[in-house]
VOKE-557068 format. One record per residue (C-alpha): residue in three letters; x negated, y negated, z negated. Coordinates in steps of 0.25 Angstrom, whole numbers, plus 5000, padded with zeros to 4 digits. Each point is the difference from the previous one (the first is absolute). Layout:
kevo | X | Y | Z
ALA | X | Y | Z
...
END
This chain:
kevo | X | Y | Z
UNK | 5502 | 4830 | 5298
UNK | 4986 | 5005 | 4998
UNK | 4996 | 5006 | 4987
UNK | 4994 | 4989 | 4991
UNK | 4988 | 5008 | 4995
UNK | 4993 | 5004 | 5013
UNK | 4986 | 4994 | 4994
UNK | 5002 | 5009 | 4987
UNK | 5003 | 5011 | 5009
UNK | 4989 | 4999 | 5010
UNK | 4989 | 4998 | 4990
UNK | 5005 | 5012 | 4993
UNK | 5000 | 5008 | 5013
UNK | 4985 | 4996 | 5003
UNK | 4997 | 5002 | 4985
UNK | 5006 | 5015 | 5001
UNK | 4992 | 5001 | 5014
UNK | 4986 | 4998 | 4992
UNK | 5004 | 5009 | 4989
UNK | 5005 | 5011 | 5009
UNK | 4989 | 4998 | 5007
UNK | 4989 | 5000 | 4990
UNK | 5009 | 5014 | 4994
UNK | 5000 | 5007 | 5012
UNK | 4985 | 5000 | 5002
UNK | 4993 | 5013 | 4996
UNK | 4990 | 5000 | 4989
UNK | 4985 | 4999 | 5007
UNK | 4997 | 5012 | 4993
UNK | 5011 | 5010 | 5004
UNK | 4997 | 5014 | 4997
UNK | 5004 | 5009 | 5013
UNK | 5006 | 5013 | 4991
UNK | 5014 | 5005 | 5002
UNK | 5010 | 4993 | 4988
UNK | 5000 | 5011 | 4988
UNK | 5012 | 4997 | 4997
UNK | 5004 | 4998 | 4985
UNK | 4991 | 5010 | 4990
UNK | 5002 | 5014 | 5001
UNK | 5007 | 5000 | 5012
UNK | 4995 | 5011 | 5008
UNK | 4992 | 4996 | 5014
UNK | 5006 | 5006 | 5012
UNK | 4992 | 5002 | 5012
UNK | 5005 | 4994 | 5011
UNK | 4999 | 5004 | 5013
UNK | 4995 | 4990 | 5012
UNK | 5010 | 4991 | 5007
UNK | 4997 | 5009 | 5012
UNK | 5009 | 5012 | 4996
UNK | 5012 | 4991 | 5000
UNK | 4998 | 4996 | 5013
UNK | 5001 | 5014 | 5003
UNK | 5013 | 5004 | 5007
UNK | 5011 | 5009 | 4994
UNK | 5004 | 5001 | 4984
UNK | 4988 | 4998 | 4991
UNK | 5002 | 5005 | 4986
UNK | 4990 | 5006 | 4990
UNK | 5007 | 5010 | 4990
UNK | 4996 | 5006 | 4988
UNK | 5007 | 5013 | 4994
UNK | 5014 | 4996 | 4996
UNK | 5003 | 4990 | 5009
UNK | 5012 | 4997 | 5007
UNK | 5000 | 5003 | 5015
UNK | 5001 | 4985 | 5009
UNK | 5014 | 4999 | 5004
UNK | 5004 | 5000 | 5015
UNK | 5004 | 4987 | 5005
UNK | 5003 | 4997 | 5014
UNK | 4991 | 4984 | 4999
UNK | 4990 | 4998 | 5010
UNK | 4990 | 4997 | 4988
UNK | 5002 | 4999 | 4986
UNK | 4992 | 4997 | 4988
UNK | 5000 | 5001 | 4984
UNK | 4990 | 4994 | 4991
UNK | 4999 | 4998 | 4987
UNK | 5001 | 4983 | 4998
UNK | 4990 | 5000 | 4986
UNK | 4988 | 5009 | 5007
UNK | 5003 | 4997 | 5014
UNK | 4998 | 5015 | 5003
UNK | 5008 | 5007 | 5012
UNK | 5006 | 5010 | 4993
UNK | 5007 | 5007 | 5017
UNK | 5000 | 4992 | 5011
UNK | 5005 | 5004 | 5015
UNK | 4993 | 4993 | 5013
UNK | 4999 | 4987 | 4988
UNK | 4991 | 4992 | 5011
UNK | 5009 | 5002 | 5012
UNK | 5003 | 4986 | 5005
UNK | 5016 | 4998 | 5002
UNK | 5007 | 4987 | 5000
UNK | 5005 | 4996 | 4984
UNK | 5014 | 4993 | 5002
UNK | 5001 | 4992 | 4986
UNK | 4991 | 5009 | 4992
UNK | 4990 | 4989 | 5006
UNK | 5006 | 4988 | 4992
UNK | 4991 | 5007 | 4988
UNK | 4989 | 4993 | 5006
UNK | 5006 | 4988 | 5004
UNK | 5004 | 5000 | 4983
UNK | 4986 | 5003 | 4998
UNK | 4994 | 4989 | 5009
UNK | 5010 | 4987 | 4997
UNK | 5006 | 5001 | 4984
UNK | 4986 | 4995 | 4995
UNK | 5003 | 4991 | 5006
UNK | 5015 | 4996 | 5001
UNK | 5004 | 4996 | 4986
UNK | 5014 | 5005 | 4998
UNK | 5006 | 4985 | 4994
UNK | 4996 | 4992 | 5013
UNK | 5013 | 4996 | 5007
UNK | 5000 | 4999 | 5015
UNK | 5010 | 4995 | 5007
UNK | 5000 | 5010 | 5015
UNK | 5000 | 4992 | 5013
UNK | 5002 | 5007 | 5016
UNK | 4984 | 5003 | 5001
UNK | 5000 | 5010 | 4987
UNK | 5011 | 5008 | 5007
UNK | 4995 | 5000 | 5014
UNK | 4996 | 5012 | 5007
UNK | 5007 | 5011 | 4991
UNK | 5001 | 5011 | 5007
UNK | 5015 | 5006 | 5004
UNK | 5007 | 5009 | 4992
UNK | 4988 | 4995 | 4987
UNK | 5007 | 5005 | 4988
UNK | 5003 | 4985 | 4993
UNK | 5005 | 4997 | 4986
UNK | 5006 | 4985 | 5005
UNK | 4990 | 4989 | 5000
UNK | 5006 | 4988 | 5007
UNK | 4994 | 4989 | 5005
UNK | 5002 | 4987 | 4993
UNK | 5001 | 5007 | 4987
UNK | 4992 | 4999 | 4987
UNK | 4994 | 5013 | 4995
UNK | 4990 | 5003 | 4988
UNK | 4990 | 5009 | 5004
UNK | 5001 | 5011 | 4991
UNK | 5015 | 5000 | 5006
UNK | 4993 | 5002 | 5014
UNK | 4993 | 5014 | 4994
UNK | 5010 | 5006 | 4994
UNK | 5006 | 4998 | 5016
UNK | 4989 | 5007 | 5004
UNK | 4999 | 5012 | 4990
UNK | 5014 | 5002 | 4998
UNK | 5006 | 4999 | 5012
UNK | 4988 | 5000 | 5009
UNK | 5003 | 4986 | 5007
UNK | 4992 | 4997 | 5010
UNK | 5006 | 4985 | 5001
UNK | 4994 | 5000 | 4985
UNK | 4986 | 5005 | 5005
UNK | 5000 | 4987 | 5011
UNK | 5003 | 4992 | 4991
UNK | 4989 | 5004 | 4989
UNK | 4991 | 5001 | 5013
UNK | 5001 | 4985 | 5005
UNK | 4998 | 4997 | 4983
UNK | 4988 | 5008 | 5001
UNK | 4992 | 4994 | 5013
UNK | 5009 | 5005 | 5011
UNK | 5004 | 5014 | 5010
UNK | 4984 | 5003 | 5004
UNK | 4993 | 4993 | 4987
UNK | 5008 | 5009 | 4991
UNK | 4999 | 5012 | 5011
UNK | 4984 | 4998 | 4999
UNK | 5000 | 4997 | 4984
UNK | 5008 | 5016 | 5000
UNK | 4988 | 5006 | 5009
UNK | 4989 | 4995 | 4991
UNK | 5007 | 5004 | 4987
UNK | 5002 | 5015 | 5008
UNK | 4986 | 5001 | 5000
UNK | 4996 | 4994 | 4987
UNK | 5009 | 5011 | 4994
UNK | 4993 | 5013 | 5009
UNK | 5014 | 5001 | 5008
UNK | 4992 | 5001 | 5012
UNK | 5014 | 5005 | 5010
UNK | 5006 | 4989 | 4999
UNK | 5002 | 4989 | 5012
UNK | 5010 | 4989 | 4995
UNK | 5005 | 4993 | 5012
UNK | 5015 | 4997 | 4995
UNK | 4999 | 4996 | 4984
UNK | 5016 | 5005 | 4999
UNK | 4996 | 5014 | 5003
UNK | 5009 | 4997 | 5014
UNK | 4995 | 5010 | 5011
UNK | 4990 | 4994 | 5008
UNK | 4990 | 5006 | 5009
UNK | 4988 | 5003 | 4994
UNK | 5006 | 5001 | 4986
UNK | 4996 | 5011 | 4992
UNK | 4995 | 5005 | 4986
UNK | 4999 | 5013 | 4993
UNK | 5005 | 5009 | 4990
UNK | 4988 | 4997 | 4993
UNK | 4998 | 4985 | 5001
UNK | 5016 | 4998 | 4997
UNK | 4996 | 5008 | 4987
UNK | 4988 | 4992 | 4996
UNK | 5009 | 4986 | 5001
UNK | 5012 | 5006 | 4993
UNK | 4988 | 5004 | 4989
UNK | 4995 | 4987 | 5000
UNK | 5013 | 4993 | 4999
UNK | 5003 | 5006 | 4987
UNK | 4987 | 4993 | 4993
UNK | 5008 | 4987 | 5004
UNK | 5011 | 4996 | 4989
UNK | 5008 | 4993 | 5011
UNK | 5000 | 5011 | 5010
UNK | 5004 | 5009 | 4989
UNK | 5012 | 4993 | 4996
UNK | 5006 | 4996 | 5014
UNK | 4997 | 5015 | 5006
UNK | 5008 | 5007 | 4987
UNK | 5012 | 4989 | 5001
UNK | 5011 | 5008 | 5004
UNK | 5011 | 4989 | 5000
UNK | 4999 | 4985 | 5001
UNK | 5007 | 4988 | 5004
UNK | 4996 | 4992 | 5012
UNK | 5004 | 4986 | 5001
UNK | 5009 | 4995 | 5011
UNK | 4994 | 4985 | 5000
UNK | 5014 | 4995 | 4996
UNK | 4999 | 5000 | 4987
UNK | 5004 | 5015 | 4997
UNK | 4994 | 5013 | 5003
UNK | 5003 | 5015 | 5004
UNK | 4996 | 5014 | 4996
UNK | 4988 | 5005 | 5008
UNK | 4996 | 5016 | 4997
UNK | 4986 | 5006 | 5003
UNK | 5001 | 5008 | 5012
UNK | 4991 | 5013 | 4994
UNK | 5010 | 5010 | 4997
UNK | 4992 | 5007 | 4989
UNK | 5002 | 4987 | 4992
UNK | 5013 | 4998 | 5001
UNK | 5005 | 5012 | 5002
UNK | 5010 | 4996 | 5012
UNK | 5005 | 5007 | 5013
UNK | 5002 | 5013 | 4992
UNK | 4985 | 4999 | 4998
UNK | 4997 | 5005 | 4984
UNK | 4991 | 4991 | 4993
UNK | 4985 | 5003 | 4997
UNK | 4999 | 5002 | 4985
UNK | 4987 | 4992 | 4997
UNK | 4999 | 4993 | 5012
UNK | 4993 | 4987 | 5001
UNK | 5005 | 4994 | 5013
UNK | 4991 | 4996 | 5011
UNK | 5005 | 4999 | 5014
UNK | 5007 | 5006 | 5012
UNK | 5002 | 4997 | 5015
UNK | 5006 | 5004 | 5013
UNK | 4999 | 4996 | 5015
UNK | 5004 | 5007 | 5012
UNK | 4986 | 5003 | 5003
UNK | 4994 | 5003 | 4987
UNK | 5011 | 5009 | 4995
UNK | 5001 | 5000 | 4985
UNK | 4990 | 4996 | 4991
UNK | 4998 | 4999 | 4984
UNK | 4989 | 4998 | 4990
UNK | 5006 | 5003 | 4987
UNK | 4994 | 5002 | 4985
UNK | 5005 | 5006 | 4987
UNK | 4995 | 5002 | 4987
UNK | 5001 | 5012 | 4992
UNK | 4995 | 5006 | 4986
UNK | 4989 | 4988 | 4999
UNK | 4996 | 5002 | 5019
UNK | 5004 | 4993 | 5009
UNK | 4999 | 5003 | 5014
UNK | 5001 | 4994 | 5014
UNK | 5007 | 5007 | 5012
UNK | 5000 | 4997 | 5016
UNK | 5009 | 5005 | 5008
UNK | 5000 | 4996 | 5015
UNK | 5010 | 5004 | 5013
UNK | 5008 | 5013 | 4994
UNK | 5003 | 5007 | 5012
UNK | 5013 | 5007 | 4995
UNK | 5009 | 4998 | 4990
UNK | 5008 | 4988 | 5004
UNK | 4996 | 4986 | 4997
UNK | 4998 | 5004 | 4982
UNK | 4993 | 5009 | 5003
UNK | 4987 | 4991 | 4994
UNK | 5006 | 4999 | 4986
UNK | 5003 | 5016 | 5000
UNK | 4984 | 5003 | 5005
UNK | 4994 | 4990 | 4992
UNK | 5009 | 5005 | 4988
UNK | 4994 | 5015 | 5003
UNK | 4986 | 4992 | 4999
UNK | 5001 | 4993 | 4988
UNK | 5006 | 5013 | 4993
UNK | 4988 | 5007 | 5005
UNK | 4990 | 4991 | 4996
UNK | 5005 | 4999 | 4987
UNK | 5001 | 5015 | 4999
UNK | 4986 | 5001 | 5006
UNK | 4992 | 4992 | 4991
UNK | 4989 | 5006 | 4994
UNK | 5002 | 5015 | 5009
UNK | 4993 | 4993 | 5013
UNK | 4987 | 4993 | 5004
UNK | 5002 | 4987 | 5008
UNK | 4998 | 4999 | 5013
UNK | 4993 | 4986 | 5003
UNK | 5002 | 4985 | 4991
UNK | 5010 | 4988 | 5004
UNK | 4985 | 4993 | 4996
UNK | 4992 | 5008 | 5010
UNK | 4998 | 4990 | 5010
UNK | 4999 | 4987 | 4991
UNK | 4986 | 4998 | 5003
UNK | 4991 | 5001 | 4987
UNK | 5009 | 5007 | 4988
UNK | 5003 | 4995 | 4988
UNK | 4994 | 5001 | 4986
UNK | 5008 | 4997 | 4989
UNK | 5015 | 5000 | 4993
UNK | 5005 | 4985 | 5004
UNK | 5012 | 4994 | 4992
UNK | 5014 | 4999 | 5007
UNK | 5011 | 4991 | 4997
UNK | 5011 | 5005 | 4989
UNK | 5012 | 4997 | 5011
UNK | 4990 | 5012 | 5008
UNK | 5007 | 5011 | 5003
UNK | 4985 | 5010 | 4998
UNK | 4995 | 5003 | 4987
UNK | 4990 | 4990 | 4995
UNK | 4988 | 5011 | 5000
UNK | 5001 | 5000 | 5016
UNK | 4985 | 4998 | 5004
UNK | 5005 | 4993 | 5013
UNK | 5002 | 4985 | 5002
UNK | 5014 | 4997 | 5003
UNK | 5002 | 4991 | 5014
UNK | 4994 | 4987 | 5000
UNK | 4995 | 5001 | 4986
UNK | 4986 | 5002 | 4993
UNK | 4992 | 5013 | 5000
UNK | 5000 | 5001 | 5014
UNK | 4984 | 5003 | 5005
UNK | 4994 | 5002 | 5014
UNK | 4999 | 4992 | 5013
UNK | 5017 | 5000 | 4999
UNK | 5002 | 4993 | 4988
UNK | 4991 | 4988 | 5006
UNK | 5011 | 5001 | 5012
UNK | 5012 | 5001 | 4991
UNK | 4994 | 4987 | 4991
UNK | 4999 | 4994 | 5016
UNK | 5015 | 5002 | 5003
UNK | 5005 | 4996 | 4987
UNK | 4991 | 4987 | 5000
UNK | 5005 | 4996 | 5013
UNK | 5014 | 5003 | 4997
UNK | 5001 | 4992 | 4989
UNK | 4993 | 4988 | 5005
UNK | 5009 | 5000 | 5011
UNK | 5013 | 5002 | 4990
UNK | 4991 | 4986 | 4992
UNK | 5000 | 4992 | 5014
UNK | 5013 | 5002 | 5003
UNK | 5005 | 4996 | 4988
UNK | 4992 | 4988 | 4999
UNK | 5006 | 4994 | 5013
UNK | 5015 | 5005 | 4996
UNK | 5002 | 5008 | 5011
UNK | 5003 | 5013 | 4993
UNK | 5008 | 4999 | 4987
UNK | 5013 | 4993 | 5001
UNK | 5012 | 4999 | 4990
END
């Protein structure tokens, strides 16, 4: 039957449209400075976006710094989430295919506006069109799921029958493609071409160490994100009645295949295809840091070889702090920069003085927080209509 308080829902939903709309505007008078930071933070200068465009390694040390270590990625990149400085980055705007890395973006663009209680119950359209040999986590048709359930498939175990389904709540295939484009943008990831929301390999997919970097950043100003990318282990209803164990597929979570866990790691996510080789953006948080790592296409090493490099970053960048200069910002290419410390959530996983707005939230400013506002807008009037006429939620 369809649930009884589609009306209370909608109005909601178009109530939370206005609202986010009205919060995602940029104060008329927006100052145009780089963010200070909290006070008596020292200012860094940061170098033009230009130099990591750069090919090769691009690092900045200062005496005492510990030298980059080797690793056989074709591009790689460590930033520091808070500051959004690039602390080393190898070829970080090199355009390779992302595998599942790229369901960050598809988190970023649809859990606005997906709220996890709605129950859906999956027909044969949601499930058409996976591509063969998709990594699934066993959504069948006929069944009734909520849609949290469905994102715990898609961080966990990387389903792309979880991601088709979330997809057709969300608009459809290309509307939810196009709604991932317009977020890339509004966020300065500038690489990336979404043509397949699951991350599957298609032509003319790719992104970037860089942009992969900017969304796993984002993605931990967004409480929800947080919580579903550092689940380690969950269980996945079998739409019978009962349920069974599902494990996140990120190694330096779990700490399985022989992989030693990350201490301090956070989560985010991890992907392969036969095309894109091995790919991981991963954080962890240390001594009061947290930092953000990309790793794309190891080219020796077998097929953990991502955990063990981004592991050699991360214990680098943690090492590094405060002996190197950075080498660019995850906020470069955002248009206008932002200007003041902007409150996060207290399920966030970054500190509360972050002077960066957290996806999809306030403190956004520039031309790409109007687009941002745009997409979430249309996404939850469409999330309003459709649960006006009973089509989507179902129990």
């Amino acid at each position: 039957m369809t649930i009884g308080f589609t009306s209370r829902a909608a109005a909601s939903a178009c109530a939370l449209c206005v609202t986010g709309l009205l919060a995602l505007t940029p104060p008329a008078a927006a100052r145009t400075g780089a963010d200070p930071g909290p006070p008596g933070t020292p200012r860094a200068t940061v170098p033009q976006p230009s130099l990591l465009y750069r090919p090769g390694t691009r690092v900045r040390p200062r005496d005492g710094a510990p030298r980059v270590p080797d690793v056989s990625a074709l591009s790689w990149l460590v930033a520091d989430a808070r500051t959004g400085n690039v602390l080393a980055a190898h070829d970080a705007h090199r355009k390779l295919p992302p595998a599942s890395t790229l369901k960050t973006l598809f988190a970023l663009t649809v859990l606005p506006v997906l709220p996890g209680g709605i129950r859906h119950e999956v027909t044969g359209k949601d499930l058409a069109n996976i591509g063969e040999g998709s990594s699934r986590v066993g959504v069948a048709e006929g069944r009734t799921y909520r849609v949290a359930d469905l994102w715990r498939g898609v961080f966990l175990n990387s389903g792309n029958d979880a991601v088709h389904v979330l997809a057709a709540l969300n608009g459809g295939w290309r509307e939810t493609a196009a709604l991932m484009q317009t977020k890339a943008r509004a966020l300065g990831a500038k690489d990336t071409h979404v043509r397949s929301p699951d991350g599957y390999d298609t032509p003319g997919q790719v992104s970037s160490a860089y942009d992969l970097a900017v969304f796993g950043r984002a993605g931990l100003r967004n409480a929800d994100f947080a919580r579903y990318c550092g689940t380690a282990q969950a269980r996945f209803p079998d739409g019978e009645g009962s349920s069974f164990g599902i494990q996140n597929t990120n190694r330096l979570l779990t700490g399985a295949d022989g992989v030693e866990r990350y201490r301090g790691l956070i989560g985010i996510k991890n992907g392969y295809t036969s095309h894109a080789g091995n790919t991981l953006v991963a954080a962890a948080r240390r001594g009061g840091r947290t930092l953000v790592v990309t790793v794309m296409k190891p080219r020796s090493g077998g097929g953990f070889a991502v955990y063990e490099e981004a592991r050699k970053l991360l214990d680098w960048g943690f090492e590094a702090a405060g002996h190197v200069d950075p080498v660019g910002s995850l906020d470069a290419l955002r248009g206008r920069p932002r200007h003041g410390p902007a409150a996060l959530p207290a399920a966030a996983v970054l500190p509360p003085d972050d002077g960066n707005a957290r996806s999809g939230g306030p403190g956004w400013a520039g031309p790409g927080a109007i687009v941002a506002a745009a997409v979430l807008g249309a996404g939850v009037m469409t999330l309003a209509l459709r649960l006006l006429t009973g089509r989507t939620a179902r129990s």
